[in-house]
C-alpha positions as CSV (number, residue, x, y, z in Angstrom):
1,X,3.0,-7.8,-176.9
2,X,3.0,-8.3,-173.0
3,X,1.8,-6.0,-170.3
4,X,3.0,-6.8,-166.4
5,X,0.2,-5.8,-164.1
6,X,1.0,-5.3,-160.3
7,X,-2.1,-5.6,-158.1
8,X,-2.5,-3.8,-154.8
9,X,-5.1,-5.5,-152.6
10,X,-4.3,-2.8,-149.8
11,X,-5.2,-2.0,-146.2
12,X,-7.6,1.5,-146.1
13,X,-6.7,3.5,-143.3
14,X,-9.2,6.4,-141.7
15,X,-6.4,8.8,-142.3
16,X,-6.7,10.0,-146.3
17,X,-2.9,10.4,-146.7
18,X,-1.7,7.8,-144.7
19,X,-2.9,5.6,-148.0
20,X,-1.3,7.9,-150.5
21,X,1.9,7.2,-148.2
22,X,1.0,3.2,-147.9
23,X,1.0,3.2,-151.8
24,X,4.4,5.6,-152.1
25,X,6.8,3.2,-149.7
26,X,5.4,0.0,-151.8
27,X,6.6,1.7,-154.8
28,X,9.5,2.6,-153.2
29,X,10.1,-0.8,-152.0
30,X,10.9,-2.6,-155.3
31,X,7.5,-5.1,-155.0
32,X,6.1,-3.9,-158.2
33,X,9.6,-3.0,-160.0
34,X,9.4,-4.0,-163.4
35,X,5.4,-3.6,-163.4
36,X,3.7,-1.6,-166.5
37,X,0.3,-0.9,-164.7
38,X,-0.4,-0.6,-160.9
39,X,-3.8,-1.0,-159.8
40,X,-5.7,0.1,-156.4
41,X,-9.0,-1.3,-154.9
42,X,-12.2,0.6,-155.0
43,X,-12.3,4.0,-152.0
44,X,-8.2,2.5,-151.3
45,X,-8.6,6.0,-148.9
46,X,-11.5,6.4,-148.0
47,X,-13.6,3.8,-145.4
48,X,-16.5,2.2,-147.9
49,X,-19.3,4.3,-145.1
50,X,-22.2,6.3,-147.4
51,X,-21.2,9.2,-144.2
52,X,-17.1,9.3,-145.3
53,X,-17.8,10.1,-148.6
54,X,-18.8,13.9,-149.2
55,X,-16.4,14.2,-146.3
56,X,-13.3,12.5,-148.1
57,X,-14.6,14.3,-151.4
58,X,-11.7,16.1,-153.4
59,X,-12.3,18.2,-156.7
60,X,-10.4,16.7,-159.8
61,X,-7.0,17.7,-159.6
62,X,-6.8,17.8,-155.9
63,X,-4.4,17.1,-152.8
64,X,-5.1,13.0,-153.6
65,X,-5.2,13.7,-157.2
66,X,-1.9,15.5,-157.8
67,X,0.0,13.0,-155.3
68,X,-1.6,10.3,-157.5
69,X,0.1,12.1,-160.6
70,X,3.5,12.5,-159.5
71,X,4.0,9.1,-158.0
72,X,2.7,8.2,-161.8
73,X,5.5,10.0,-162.6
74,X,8.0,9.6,-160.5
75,X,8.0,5.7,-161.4
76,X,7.0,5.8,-164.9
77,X,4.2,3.4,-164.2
78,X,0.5,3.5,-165.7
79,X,-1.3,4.1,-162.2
80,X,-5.0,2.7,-162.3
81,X,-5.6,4.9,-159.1
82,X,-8.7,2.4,-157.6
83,X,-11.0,4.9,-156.7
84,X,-11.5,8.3,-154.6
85,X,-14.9,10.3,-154.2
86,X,-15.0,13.5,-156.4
87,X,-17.1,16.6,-155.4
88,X,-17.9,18.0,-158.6
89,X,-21.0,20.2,-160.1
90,X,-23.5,21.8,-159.4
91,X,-24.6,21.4,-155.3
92,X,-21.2,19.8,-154.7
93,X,-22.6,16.7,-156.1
94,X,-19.9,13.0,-155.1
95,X,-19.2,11.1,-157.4
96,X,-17.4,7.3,-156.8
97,X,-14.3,8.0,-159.3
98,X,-11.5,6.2,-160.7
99,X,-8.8,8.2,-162.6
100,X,-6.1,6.5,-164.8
101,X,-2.4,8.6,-164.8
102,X,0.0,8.0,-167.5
103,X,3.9,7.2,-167.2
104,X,4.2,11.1,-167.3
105,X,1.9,11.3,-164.4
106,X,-1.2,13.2,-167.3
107,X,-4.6,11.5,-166.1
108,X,-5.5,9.1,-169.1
109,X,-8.7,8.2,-168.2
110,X,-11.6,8.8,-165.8
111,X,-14.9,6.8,-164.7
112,X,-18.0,7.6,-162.7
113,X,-19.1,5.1,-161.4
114,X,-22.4,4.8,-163.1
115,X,-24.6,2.1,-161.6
116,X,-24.9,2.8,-157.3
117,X,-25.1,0.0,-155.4
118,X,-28.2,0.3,-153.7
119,X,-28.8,-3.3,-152.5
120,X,-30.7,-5.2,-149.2
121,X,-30.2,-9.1,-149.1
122,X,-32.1,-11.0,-146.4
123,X,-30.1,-11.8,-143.8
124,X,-26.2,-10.0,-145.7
125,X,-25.4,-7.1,-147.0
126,X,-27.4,-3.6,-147.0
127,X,-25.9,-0.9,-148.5
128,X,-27.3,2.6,-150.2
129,X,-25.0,4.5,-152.3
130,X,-27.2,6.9,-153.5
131,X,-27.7,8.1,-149.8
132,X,-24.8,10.3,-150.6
133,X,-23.3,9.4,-153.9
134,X,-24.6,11.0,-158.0
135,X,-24.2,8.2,-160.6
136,X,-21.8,9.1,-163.6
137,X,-23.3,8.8,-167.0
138,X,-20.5,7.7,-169.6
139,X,-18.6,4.3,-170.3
140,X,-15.6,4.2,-172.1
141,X,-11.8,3.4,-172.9
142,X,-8.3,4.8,-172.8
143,X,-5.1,4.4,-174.5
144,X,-1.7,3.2,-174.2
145,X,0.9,1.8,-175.5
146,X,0.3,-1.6,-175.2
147,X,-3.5,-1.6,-176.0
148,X,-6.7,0.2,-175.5
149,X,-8.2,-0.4,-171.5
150,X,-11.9,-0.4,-170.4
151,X,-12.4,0.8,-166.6
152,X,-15.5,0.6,-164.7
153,X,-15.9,0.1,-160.8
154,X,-17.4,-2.7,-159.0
155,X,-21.2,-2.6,-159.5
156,X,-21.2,-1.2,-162.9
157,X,-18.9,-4.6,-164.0
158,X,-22.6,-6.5,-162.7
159,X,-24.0,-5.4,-165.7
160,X,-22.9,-7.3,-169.0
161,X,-23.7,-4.2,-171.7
162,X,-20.8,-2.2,-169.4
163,X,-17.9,-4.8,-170.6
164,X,-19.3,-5.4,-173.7
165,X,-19.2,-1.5,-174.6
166,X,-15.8,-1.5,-173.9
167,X,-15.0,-4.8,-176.0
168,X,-16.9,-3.2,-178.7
169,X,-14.7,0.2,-178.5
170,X,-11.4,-1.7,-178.9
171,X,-10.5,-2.9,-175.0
172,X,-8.3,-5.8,-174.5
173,X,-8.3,-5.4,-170.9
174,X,-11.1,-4.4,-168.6
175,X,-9.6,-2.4,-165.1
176,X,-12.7,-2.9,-162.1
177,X,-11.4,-1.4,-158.8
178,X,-14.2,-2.8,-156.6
179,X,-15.3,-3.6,-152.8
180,X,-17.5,-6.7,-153.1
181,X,-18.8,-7.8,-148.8
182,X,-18.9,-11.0,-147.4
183,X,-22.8,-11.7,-148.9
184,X,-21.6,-11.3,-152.5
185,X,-18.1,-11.9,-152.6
186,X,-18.4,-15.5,-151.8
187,X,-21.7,-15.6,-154.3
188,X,-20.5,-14.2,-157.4
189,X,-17.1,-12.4,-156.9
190,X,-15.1,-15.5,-159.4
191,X,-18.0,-16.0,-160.9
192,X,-18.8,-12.6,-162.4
193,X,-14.7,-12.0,-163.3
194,X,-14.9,-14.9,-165.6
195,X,-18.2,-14.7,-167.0
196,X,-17.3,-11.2,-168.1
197,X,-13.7,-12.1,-169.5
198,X,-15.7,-14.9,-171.6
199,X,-18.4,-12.5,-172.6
200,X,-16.1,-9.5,-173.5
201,X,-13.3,-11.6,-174.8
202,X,-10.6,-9.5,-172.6
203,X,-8.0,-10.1,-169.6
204,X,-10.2,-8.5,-166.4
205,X,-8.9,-7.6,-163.4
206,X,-10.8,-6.8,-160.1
207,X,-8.3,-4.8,-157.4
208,X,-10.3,-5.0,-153.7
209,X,-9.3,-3.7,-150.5
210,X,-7.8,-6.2,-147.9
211,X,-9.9,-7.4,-145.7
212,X,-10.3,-5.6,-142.4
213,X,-13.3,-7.7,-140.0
214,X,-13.6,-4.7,-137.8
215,X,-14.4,-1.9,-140.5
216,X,-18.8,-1.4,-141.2
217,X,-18.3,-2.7,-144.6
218,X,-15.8,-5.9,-144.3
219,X,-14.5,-6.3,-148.0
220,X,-14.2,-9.6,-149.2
221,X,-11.1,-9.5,-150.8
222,X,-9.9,-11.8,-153.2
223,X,-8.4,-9.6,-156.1
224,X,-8.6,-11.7,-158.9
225,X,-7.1,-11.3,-163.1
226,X,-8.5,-13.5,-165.3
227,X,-7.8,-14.4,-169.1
228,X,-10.1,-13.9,-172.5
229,X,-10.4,-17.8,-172.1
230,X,-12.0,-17.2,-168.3
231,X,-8.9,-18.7,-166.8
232,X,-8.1,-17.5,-163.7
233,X,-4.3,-16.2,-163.8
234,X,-4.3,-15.0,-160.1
235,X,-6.3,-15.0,-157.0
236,X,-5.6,-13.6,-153.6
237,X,-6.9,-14.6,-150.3
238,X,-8.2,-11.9,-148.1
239,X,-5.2,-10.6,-146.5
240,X,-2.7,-7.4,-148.2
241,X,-0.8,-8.4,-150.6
242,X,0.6,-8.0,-154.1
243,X,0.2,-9.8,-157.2
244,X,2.3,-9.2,-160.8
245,X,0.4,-10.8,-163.4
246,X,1.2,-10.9,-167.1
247,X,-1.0,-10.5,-170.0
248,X,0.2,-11.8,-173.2
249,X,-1.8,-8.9,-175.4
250,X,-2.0,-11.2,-178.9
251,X,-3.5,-13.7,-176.8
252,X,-6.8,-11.3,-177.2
253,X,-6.5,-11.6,-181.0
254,X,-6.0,-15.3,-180.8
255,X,-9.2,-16.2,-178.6
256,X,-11.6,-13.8,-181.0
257,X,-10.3,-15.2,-183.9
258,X,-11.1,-18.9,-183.1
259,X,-14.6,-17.7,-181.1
260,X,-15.2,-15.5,-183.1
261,X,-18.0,-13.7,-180.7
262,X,-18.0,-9.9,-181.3
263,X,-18.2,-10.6,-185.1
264,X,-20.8,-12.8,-184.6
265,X,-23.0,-10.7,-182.5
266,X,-26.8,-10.1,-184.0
267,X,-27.3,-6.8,-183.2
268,X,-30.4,-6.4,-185.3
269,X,-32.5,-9.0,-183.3
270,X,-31.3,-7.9,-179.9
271,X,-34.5,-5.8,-179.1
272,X,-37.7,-6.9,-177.2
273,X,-40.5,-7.2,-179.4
274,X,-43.8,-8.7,-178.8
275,X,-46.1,-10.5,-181.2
């Protein structure tokens, strides 16, 4: 079975619904006709500042939310909907989340994203989530027709249990809407999609924002889809653009078959223990 993936590597705007209508007139356009799955970049409406996002924050099923659904629908596509920030909970906690919609326009899946990316390299990149985000505190998988998905966002894909988790619940593909800068994209953006397609056994794809040099956070770029093998299948350069890849689904089967690596996993040894 094959699934054809359109990826979005789009330009994010101040104004919150002049995205939603960027996304609607490429769908209208015919660029991603004959595409099972869309996917967005990480905040594709909201400007990656720690300040936009309780002010960009919409409840689940909100303004964004239901104009997320009914595109869903209206093009009977699988929309992996990058990611928007949530208010939800007690305090009006933020959340950084990514919602999945069906090909009925029903959200399918949902992730928090769970590890904040609280970081300060010498001489790149510093950055503090948590100044106004709450992590999320679940990993896991949806369902369609093709396969079961994994879907975490950007820093949570860092960590190897995250894809792993989702390998182990049945993925075949791994979704990572994500915003990597100009200190680690060029360090370990390539690096990281292939070491966790080899590790997890899965197709990954990462879906950035175009690159825009005069925003605070200039994203890398470079949305990338890469093959249970760690082959890269497609790899954009930092401009907007789209990319239909296809992902032969009994490939999966094939690769953890011949390596075999989740059977082989030693879970009984995998704790520290000192002598």
């Amino acid at each position: 079975m094959k699934l054809r993936a359109a990826i979005l590597q789009t330009k994010v705007f101040a104004e919150k619904e002049k995205n939603i209508r960027q996304l609607e007139e490429i769908l209208a356009s015919g660029k991603t006709e004959g595409a099972d799955l869309v996917t967005l970049p990480e905040m594709f409406a909201c400007p990656y500042e720690t300040g936009n996002f309780p002010l960009y924050a919409e409840p689940q099923g909100g303004p964004s939310w239901q104009e997320l659904s009914a595109l869903a629908s209206k093009y009977g596509i699988y929309l992996s909907a990058g990611s928007i920030p949530e208010m939800s909970g007690p305090g009006s906690r933020v959340y950084n989340t990514a919602y999945v919609f069906g090909r009925d326009g029903r959200q399918i899946g949902k992730h928090r994203k769970a590890h904040l990316f609280d970081i300060n390299v010498e001489g790149g990149q510093c950055f503090k989530e948590s100044d106004t985000l709450s992590a999320g505190d679940y990993i896991g998988c949806f369902d369609t027709e093709f396969c079961r998905i994994g879907l975490c966002i950007c820093y949570d894909f860092r960590f190897p249990e995250t894809a792993r988790l989702m390998a182990q619940d049945g993925a075949k593909i791994i979704l990572v809407p994500a915003a990597f800068n100009m200190t680690t994209g060029p360090a370990h953006w390539e690096l990281m999609f292939r070491q966790r397609a080899v590790e997890s056994q899965c197709y990954v794809i990462g879906t950035a924002p175009a690159r825009d040099p005069e925003s605070s956070y200039t994203s890398w770029g470079h949305s990338i889809a890469v093959d249970p093998w760690g082959r890269i299948l497609t790899q954009m350069d930092e401009k907007e653009g789209i990319r239909i890849v296809e992902l032969d689904l009994d490939y999966v089967d094939k690769v953890r078959q011949e390596l075999p690596l989740l059977a082989h996993r030693r879970s009984d040894l995998y704790e520290l223990r000192r002598k």
